[in-house]
N, C-alpha and C positions, 0 to 999 in steps of 0.2 A: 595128449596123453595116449600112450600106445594100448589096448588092453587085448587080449585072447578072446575073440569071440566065443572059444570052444568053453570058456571054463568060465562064461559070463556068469553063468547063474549060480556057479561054485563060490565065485568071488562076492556076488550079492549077497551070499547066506551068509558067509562072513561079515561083509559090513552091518549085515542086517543083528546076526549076534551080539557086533559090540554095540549099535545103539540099542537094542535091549537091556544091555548093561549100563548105558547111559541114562536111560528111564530109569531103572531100577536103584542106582544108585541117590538120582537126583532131586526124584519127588521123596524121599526116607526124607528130604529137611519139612514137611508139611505138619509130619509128628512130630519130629526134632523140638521145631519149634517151641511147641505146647507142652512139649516132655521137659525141655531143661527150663523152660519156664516153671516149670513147679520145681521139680529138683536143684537147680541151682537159684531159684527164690528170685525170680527177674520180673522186670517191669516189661512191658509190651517193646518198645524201645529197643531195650537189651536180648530179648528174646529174637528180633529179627537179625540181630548180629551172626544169627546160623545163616539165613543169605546172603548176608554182606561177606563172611568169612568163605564161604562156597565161590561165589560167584564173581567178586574179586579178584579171583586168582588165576580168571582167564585175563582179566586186563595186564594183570602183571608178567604171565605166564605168553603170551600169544605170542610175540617175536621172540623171547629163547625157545619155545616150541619149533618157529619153522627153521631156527639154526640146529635143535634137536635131530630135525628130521633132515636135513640137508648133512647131518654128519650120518646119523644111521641108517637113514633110509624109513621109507613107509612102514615097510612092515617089521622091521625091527625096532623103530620108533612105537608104533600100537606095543608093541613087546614091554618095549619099558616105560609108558603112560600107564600102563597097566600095573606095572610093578610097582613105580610113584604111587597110586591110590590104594597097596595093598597095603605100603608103609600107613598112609593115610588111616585107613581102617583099624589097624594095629592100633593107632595113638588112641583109640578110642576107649583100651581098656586103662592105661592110668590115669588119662578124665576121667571115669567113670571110678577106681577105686578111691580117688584124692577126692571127685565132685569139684572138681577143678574146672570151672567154664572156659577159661583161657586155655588149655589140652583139647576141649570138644571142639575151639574154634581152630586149633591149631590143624586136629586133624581133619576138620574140613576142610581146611585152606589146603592141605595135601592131595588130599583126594581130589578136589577141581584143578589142580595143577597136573595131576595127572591125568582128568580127564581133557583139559584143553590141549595137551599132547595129540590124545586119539580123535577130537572134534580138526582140530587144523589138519591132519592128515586124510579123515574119513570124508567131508564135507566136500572139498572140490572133487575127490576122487569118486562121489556121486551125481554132481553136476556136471562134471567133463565125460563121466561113461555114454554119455548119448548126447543127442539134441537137444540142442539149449533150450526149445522150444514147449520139450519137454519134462526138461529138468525138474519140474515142481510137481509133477508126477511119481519122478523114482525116488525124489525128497520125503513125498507124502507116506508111500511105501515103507520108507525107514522110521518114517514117524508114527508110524502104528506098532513097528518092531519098538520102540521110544515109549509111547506111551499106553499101548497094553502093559507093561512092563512097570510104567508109572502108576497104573490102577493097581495091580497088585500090590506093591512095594508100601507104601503108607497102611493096606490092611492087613499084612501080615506082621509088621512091626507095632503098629498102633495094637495089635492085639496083644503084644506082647510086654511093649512098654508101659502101656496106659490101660493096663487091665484092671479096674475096680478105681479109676481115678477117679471118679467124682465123690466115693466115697472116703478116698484118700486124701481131695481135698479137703473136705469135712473136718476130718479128723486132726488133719493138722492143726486147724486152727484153736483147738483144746489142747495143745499135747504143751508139756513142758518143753524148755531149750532143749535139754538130752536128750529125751523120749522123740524132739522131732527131727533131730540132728541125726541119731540113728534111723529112722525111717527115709529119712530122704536118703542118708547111705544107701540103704537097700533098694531105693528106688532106681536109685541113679546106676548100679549095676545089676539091672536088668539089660543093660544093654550089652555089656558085654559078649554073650553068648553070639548074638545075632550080628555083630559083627565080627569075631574070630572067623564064624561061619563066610561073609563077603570076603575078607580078607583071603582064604584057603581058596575058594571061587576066581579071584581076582589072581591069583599065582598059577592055576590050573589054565583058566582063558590067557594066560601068557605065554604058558609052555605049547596051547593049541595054535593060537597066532604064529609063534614063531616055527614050529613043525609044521604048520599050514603050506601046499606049493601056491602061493599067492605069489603073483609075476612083482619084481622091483620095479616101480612106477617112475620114470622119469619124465616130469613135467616139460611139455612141449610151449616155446613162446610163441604163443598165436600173435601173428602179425597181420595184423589190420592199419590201414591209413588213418584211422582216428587216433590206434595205440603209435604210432610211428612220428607220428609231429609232435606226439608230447613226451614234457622233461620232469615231468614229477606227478604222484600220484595226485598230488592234490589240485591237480588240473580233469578231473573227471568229477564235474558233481556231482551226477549219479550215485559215486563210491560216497562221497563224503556224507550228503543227503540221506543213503542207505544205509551206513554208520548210525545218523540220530535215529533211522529210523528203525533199526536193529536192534539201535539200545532201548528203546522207547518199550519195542514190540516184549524185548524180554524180561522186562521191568513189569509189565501189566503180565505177561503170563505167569511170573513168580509169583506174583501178589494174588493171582485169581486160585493158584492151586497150593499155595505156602500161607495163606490168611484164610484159608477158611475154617478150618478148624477154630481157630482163635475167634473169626468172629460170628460163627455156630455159637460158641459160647457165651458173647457177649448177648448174643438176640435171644437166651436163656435157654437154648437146647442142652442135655445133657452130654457130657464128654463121651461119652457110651458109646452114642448115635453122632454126635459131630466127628469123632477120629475118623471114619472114614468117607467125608465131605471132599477131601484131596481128590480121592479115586472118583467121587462125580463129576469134578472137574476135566477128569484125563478121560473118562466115556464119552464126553461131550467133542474132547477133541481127536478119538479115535472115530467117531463117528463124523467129524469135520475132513480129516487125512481121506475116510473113503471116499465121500463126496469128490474131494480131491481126484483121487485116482479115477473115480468114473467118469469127472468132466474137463478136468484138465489136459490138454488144449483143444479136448475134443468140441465142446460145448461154449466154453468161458476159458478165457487168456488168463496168464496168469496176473496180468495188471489189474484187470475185471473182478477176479476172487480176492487180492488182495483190498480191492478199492469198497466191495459188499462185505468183506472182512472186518473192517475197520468201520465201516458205517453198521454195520449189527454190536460193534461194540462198543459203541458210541451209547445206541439204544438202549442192551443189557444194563449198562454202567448206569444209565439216570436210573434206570427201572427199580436197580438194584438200591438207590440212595432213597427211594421215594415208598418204597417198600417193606413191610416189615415180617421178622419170622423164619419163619421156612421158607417160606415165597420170597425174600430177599434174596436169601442163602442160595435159593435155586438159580436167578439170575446173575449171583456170581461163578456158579459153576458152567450156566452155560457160554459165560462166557470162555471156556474151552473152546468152544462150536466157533466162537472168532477168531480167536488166538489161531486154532490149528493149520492154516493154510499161512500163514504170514510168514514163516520163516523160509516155507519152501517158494514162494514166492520174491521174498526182498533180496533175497540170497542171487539167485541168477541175473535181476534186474542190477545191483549194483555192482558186479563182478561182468557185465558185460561188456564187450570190446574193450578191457584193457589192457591186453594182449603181454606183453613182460613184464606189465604191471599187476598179474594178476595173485601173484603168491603175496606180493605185500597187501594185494587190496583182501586178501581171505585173511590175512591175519589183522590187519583193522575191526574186519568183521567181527573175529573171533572177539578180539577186544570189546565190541560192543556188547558182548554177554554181560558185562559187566552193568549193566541195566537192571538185572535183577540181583545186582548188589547194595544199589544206592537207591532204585525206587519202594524197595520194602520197607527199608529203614527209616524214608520220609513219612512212609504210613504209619507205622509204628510211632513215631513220634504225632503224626498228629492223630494216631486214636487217642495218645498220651493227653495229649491237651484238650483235643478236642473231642470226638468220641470215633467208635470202628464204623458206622453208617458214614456220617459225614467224612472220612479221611478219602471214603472212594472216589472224592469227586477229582482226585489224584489222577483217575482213570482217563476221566474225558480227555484234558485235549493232549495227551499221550496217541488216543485213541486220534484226533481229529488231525494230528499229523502224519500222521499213517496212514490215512484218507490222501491228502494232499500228495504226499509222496507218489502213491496209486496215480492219482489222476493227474498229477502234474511236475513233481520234482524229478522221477526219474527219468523225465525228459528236457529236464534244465541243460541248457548247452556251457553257460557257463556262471561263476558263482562272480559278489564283486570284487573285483581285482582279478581276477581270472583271466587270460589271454588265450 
C-alpha cells in the first residue's frame, strides 16, 4: 500500500474521525438495550436482538463490502458506508412513531452494514500504514478515537432516553392497557430527535470524506514464500484460528459494555446510576489502548499484551460471577482493561504473511464481528433461564482461547488436513 508520507498525519486525523464515529455509533446499543426493553415490553433474550441485529450485519455485509470497495474505491466507499448508516438512523423515526421493534432492529441491521463498509476499508489501511511490528500501536491510537467516543455516546443518550426511568418503570406497572400503551408511545419517541441529529452528522462526515484529498489506496500483493506456495486461504491457520479468535474476542467485548446496564439492574442498582455503566466499560478500555501505545512493541510484543489480555480476563470474569453489587458490576467494566488491546493485537497476527491472500483474509476478519451478534444473545437467554451473575461464565473459556491463540495458535503451521 503506497501512502504520502507528507500527508501521513492528515490522513490519520481522518481515519481517526471515522473511528470516532464508530465508537459513537456502536456503544448507543448499551442503552438501546435497556430502552426498548421497557418500551417495546421485552424479555432479556429479545432485548439483546439490538446486538445481534447490529452486529450480524458485518457477517453478512463483509465480502459485498470488499466488492463495494473494489468498485468504488477507499475513499469513496467510506462515502457511501456512511450514507448506508444515515439511511440506518433515519429508520429509527418509524420504529420509534409505530414502537415497532422489528423497524429498531431493521435500522440497526443498516447502520452495521454501513459501518462494516468503513471497518473493511479503514482497518488494513491502518495496519499496512507502517510496520507490522507496530501495527497494534497505530490500532490502539484509533481505538481511543473508538472508545472515548464510546464513553460519551451511552451518557448522552442514556440521559436522554432513560430520563426518570425507574420511576417510569414504577408506574407502569399500575397503569391501565391505554394509559400504558400511550406512555410507552411517548417513551419510545424520545428517540427520535437524537437520531435525526446522527443521521444529519453521518451526511455532513460524507460530504467531508469525499471533499477530503485522501490519496486512492491501491492494495499492494505482498509476496512472501509462505503466501506463494499456497492455494487457498484456508491453508494459513493463523487466519482461521484468528477468525475464532476475533469472534470470541468481540462477543465478550459486546457483552462487557452492552449487559451492563441490564445487569446493574439486576444486582438492584438504580437505572439512574446503571445507564451509564457502558461508559465505565469504555474508560477502562481507553485506558487499556494507552498502556498500549506506551508499551507496544517497545516493552511487550504484541503476542505478550494479547496472551496478559486474555489471562486478566479470565481473572475479572470468575471475580465478576463470585462477586456481588457494585463490586461485581465493577469487574465487568473492567474487563474493558482486557478487551482493549486484543483487537489491535489479533488483527496483525492473523493477517500476517498472507500476501494476495490478504484482502480476503481482512474480510473473514471482518466477519468475525459477528461475535458480538451471537455471544450476547446466548447470555441473554441464559440470564433467561438461568440468572445475569451465572450467564457470565459464558466469559471464561471465550476468554481461555484467546489465551491459547496468544501463546500458541498463531503459531500453528498447519490445521488437520492442511498441507
Amino acid at each position: 500500500m503506497t501512502i504520502n508520507r507528507s500527508n501521513y498525519t492528515y490522513q490519520i486525523t481522518i481515519i481517526g474521525i471515522l473511528f470516532f464515529l464508530f465508537g459513537f455509533v456502536t456503544w448507543l446499543n448499551g442503552v438501546l438495550i435497556p430502552y426498548l426493553r421497557i418500551a417495546c415490553e421485552l424479555s432479556n433474550f429479545e432485548s439483546y436482538f439490538v446486538a445481534f441485529a447490529f452486529y450480524i450485519s458485518y457477517f453478512v455485509m463483509a465480502l459485498p463490502s470488499s466488492w463495494v470497495l473494489q468498485r468504488t474505491g477507499f475513499k469513496n466507499g467510506m462515502a457511501v458506508g456512511l450514507l448506508v448508516m444515515a439511511v440506518g438512523a433515519l429508520l429509527f423515526i418509524p420504529a420509534a412513531l409505530t414502537r415497532t421493534y422489528g423497524l429498531f432492529l431493521t435500522g440497526l441491521f443498516v447502520l452495521g452494514s454501513g459501518l462494516a463498509v468503513l471497518q473493511t476499508a479503514s482497518n488494513p489501511y491502518i495496519t499496512i500504514l507502517g510496520p507490522a511490528e507496530s501495527a497494534a500501536r497505530r490500532i490502539s491510537i484509533m481505538g481511543i478515537c473508538n472508545k472515548v467516543a464510546g464513553v460519551l455516546s451511552p451518557i448522552i443518550l442514556g440521559a436522554i432516553v432513560l430520563k426518570d426511568a425507574d420511576k417510569l418503570v414504577i408506574d407502569l406497572s399500575s397503569m391501565d392497557v391505554i394509559t400504558k400503551a400511550a406512555t410507552l408511545d411517548e417513551l419510545a419517541m424520545r428517540v427520535i430527535v437524537p437520531y435525526i441529529i446522527i443521521a444529519i452528522a453521518l451526511v455532513a462526515l460524507a460530504a467531508l470524506v469525499r471533499l477530503a484529498k485522501l490519496p486512492e489506496i491501491e492494495a499492494e500483493e505482498e509476496i512472501t514464500d509462505n503466501a506463494a506456495a499456497k492455494t487457498s486461504i484456508w491453508q494459513f491457520p493463523q487466519l482461521i484460528l484468528g477468525v475464532v479468535a476475533l469472534f470470541l474476542y468481540v462477543g465478550v467485548e459486546v457483552m462487557a459494555g452492552d449487559t451492563i446496564i441490564s445487569y446493574g439492574q439486576w444486582q438492584g442498582i438504580e437505572l439512574a446510576t446503571a445507564k451509564t455503566f457502558t461508559s465505565y466499560t469504555l474508560v477502562a478500555m481507553v485506558v487499556g489502548y494507552i498502556l498500549g501505545i506506551l508499551c507496544i512493541p517497545k516493552y511487550i510484543s504484541q503476542e505478550r499484551a494479547l496472551a496478559v489480555s486474555a489471562a486478566v480476563g479470565v481473572v475479572f470474569s470468575i471475580l465478576a460471577i463470585l462477586t456481588s453489587g457494585f463490586v461485581s458490576v465493577l469487574f465487568i467494566a473492567l474487563l474493558g482493561l482486557a478487551n482493549a488491546l486484543m483487537w489491535p493485537a489479533i488483527w496483525p497476527l492473523a493477517i500476517q504473511g498472507l500476501g494476495k491472500f490478504t484482502k480476503t483474509g481482512s474480510s473473514l476478519l471482518i466477519m468475525a464481528i459477528a461475535g458480538g451478534a451471537i455471544l450476547p444473545l446466548i447470555y441473554g437467554q441464559l440470564a433467561d433461564v438461568w440468572n445475569a451473575n451465572q450467564a457470565y461464565w459464558l466469559l471464561v473459556p471465550c476468554y481461555a482461547f484467546i489465551l491459547y491463540y496468544a501463546l500458541l495458535g498463531h503459531k500453528v503451521k498447519s490445521l488437520i488436513g492442511n498441507k
